[in-house]
C-alpha positions in Angstrom: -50.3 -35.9 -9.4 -48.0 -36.7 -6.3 -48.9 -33.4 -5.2 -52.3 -33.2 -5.6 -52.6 -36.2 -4.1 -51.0 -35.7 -1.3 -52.8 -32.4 -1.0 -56.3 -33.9 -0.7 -55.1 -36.8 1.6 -54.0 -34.0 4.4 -57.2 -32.1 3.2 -59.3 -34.7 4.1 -57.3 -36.0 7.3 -57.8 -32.2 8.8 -61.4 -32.0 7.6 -62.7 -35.2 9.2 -61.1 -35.3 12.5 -61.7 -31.8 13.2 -65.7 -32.0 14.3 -63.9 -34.6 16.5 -61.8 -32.6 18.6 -64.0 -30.1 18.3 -66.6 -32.0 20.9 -63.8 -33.5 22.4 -62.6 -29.6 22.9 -66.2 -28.6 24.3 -66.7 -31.5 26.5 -63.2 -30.4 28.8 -64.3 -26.5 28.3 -60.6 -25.7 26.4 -62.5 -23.0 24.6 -61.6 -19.4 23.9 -64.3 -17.7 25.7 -66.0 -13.8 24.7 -63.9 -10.9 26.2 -63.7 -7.1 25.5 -61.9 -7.5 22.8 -62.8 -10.5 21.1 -65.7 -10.3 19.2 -67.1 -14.0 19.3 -70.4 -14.3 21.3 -70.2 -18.1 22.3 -66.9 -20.1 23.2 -65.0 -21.1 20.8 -63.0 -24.5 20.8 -59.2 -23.5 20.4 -58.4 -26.9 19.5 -57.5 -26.1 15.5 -53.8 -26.5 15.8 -54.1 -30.2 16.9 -56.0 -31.1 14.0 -53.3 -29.2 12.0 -50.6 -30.8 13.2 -52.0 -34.5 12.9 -52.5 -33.6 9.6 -49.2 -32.5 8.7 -47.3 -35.3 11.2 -49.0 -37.6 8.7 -48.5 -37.0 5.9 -44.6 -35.9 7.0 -44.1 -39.3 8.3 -45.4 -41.1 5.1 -44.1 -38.9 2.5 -40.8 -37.1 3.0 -37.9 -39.0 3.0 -34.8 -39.9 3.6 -35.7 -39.9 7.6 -32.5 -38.2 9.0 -31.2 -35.8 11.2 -33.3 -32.8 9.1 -36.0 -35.1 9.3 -36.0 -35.6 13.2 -35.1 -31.9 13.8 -38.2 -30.6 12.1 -40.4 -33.0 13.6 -39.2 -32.3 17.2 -39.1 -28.6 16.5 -42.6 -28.1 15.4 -43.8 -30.4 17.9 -41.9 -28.2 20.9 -43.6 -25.3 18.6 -47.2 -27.0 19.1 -47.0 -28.0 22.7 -46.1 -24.5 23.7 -48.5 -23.2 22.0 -51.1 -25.3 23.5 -49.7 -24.0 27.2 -50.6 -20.4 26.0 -54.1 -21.7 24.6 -54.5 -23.5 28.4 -53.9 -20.5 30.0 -56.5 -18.8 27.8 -59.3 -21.3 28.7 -58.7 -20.1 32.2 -59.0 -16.2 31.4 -55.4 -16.3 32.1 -52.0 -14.6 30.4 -49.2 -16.7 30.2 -46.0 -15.1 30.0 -44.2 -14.3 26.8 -40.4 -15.9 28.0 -41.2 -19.5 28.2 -42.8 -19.5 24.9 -39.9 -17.1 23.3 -37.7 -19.6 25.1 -39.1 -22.6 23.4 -39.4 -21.2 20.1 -35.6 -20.0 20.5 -34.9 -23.5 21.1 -36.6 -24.9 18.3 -35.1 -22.3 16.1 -31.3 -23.7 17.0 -32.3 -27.4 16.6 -33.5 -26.6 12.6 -30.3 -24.7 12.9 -27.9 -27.5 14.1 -30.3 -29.5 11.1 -28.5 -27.9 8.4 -31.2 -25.7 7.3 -29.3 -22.3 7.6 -29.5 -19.2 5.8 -25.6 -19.6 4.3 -25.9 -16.4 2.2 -26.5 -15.2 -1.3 -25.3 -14.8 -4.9 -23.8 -11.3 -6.0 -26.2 -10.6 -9.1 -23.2 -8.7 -10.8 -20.8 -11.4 -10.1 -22.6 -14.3 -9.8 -20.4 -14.9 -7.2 -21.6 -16.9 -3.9 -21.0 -15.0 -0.9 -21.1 -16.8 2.3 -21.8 -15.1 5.2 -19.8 -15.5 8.8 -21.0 -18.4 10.8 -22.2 -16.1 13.7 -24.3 -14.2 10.9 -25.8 -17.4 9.6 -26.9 -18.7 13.3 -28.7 -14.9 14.3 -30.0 -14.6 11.0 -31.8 -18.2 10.5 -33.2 -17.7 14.2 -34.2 -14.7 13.7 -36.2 -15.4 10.6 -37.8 -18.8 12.1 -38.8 -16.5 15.5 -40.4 -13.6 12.9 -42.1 -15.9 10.8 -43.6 -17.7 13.9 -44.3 -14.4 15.5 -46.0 -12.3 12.7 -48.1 -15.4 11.2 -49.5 -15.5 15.0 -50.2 -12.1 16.1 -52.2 -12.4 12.2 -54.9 -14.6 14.0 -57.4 -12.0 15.3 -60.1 -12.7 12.5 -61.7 -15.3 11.5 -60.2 -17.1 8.5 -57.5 -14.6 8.1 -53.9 -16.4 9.2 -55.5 -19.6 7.7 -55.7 -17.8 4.2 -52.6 -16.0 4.5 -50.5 -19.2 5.9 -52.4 -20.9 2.4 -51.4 -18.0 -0.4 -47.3 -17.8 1.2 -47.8 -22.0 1.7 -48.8 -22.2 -2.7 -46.6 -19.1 -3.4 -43.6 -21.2 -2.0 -44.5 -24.5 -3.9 -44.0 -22.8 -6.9 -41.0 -21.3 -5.8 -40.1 -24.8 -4.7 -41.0 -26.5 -8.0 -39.5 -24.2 -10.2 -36.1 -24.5 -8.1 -36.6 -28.5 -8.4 -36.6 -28.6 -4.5 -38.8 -31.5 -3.7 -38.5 -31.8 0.0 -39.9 -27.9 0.0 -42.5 -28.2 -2.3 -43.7 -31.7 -0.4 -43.6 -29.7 2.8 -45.6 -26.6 1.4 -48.4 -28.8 0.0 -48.8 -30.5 3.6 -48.6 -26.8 4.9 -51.5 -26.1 2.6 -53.3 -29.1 2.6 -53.8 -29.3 6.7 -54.9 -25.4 6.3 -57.6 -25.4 3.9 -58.7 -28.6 5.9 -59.1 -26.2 8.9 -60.5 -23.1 7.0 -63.7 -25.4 6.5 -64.3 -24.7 9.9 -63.1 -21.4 10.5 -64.6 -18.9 7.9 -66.1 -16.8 9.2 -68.6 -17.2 11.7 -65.9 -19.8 12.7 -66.7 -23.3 14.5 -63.1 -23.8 15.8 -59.9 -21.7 16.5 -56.2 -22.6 15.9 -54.8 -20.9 18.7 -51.3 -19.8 19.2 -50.7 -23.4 18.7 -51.9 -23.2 15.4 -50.5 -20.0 14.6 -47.1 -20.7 15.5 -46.7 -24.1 14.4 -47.8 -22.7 10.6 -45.5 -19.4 10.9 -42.4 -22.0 12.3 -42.9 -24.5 9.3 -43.3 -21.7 6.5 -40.1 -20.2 8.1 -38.5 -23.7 7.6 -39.6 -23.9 4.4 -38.4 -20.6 3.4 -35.0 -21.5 4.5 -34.9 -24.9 2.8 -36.2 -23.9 -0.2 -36.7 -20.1 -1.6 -33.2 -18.8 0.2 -31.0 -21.6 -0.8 -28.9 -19.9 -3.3 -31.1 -16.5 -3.6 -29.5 -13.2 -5.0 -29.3 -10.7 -3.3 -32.5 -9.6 -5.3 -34.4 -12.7 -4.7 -33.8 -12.7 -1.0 -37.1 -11.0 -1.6 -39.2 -14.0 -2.6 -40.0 -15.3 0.6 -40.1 -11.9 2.4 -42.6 -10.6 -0.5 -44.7 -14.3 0.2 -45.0 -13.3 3.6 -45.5 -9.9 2.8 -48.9 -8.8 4.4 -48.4 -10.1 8.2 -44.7 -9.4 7.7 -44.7 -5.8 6.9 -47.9 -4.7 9.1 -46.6 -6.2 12.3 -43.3 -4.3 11.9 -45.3 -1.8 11.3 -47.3 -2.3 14.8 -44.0 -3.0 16.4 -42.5 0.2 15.7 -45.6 2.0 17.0 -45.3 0.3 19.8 -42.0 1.2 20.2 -42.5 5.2 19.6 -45.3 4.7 21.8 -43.5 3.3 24.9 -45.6 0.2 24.7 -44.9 -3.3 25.0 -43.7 -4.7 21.7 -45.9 -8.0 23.0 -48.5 -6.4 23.9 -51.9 -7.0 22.2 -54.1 -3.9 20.9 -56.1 -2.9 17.9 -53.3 -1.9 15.8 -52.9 -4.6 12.8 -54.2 -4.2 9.6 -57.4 -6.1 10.3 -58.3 -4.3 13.2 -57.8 -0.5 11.2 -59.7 -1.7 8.3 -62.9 -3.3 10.7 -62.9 -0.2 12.2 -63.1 1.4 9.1 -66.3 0.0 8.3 -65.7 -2.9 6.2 -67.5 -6.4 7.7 -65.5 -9.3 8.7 -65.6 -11.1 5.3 -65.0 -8.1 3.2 -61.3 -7.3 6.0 -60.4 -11.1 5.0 -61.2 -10.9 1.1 -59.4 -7.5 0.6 -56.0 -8.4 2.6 -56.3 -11.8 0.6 -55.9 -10.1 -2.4 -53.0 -7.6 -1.1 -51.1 -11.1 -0.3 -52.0 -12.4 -3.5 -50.3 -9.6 -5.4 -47.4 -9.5 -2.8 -47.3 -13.3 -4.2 -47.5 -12.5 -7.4 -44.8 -10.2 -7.4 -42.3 -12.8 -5.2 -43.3 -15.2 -8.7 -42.2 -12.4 -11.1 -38.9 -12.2 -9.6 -38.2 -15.6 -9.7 -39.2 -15.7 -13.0 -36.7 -12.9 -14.1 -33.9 -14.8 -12.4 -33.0 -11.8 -10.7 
């Protein structure tokens, strides 16, 4: 009930500010506006991550405890997360691109403070031995950052449909509260229902034909605290095996953007470089409408998720 509860109170926080800042969005034109290759006719207020993130701050502030330093670090992480994010929205107002450094800067440095936090990926259980094997310091620090910068990255470069990093960010949020619950990690399962609770509040307004966008700010804060929560929770004593729970969870925008990556790399592109080359774009262009792309790579995620569940369940 603790859950639920605090489910619907984030649900509901999201749902009823967001016509809000909605106008509020229109009336100082911070709207994505129609371009060659976004499909929207009308602009488009690209104020969803706000909302999001009041959400989640309140429910944060009044539900997970003790407030410490891994407290603190999350909150000023996500927030460095957010108000980068909202710079690269800014600059999209203004039919501007803004540069890819400052905002792999920040999210570098918001990586190392979780880091410093005590939320590191230490290492994993030999499945023959059951024996703990902790990796080097040096491994632990590259390998937490770079998970919390590929999480961020791969949940935003999702957003190019309506409705579609919201749902995603929703299944791997639920996939690890189970994982969460089942390891009798509070603090992770708390987090995730915030995670999902802000999300569905915004996916209200963003099926498709969507009212409001979450921008980058949206899309990075979610793939930065599903990263976290990863770390916290679903890796903390993993097997080798079971490493996979959080990767399969994430499967869907983890797999296809390395997938886009590496064609962009055999391609001589830009790695950062936007195109028509995830999975949503392939399938839309393939003939399937907007609603049917989001239900079928729904249900590919589901069954990634369902498969993450299985191996928990086998204690693998």
């Amino acid at each position: 009930m603790k859950y639920l509860i605090s489910l619907l109170m984030i649900f509901l926080i999201v749902y009823i500010l967001m016509p809000i800042l909605k106008e509020y969005a229109v009336s100082v034109n911070f709207v994505d506006k129609p371009t060659g290759r976004k499909k929207h006719k009308e602009p488009i207020p690209l104020i969803g991550g706000v909302a999001i993130f009041f959400g989640f701050l309140c429910g944060y502030i009044f539900l997970i405890k003790p407030v410490d330093q891994k407290f603190f670090s999350i909150l000023i992480a996500s927030f460095l997360i957010l108000l980068i994010g909202l710079v690269d929205d800014w600059y999209k107002t203004q039919g501007k691109e803004f540069s890819v450094w400052p905002r792999l800067a920040v999210q570098t440095i918001s990586a190392v403070i979780v880091y410093f936090s005590g939320i590191v990926f230490y290492g994993f259980t030999n499945p023959f031995t059951q024996q703990y094997i902790v990796l080097p310091e040096f491994l632990q620090f590259i390998l937490t950052v770079l998970w919390l910068l590929g999480v961020t990255t791969v949940i935003n470069w999702s957003d190019g449909m309506d409705g579609l990093a919201g749902s995603l960010t929703a299944i791997a949020g639920s996939t690890l509260f189970v994982v969460a619950l089942a390891k009798g990690q509070n603090d992770s399962a708390l987090l995730s229902v915030l995670v999902v609770g802000a999300v569905l509040g915004f996916l209200r307004y963003n099926r498709h034909p969507a009212q409001v966008f979450m921008g980058d700010s949206g899309a990075n804060f979610l793939g930065f605290l599903l990263g976290v929560i990863a770390l916290d929770g679903a890796f903390k004593q993993a097997t080798f095996i079971s490493i996979l729970i959080p990767v399969l969870a994430l499967g869907v925008p983890i797999f296809d953007n390395i997938f886009v990556v590496v064609r962009r790399f055999l391609n001589g592109q830009p790695i950062y470089k936007a195109d028509a080359g995830q999975i949503h774009h392939r399938l839309l262009s393939s003939g399937l409408n907007p609603k049917q792309v989001v239900v079928f790579i729904n249900l590919i995620s589901v069954c990634l998720s369902l498969m993450s569940i299985i191996i928990l369940l086998l204690k693998v």
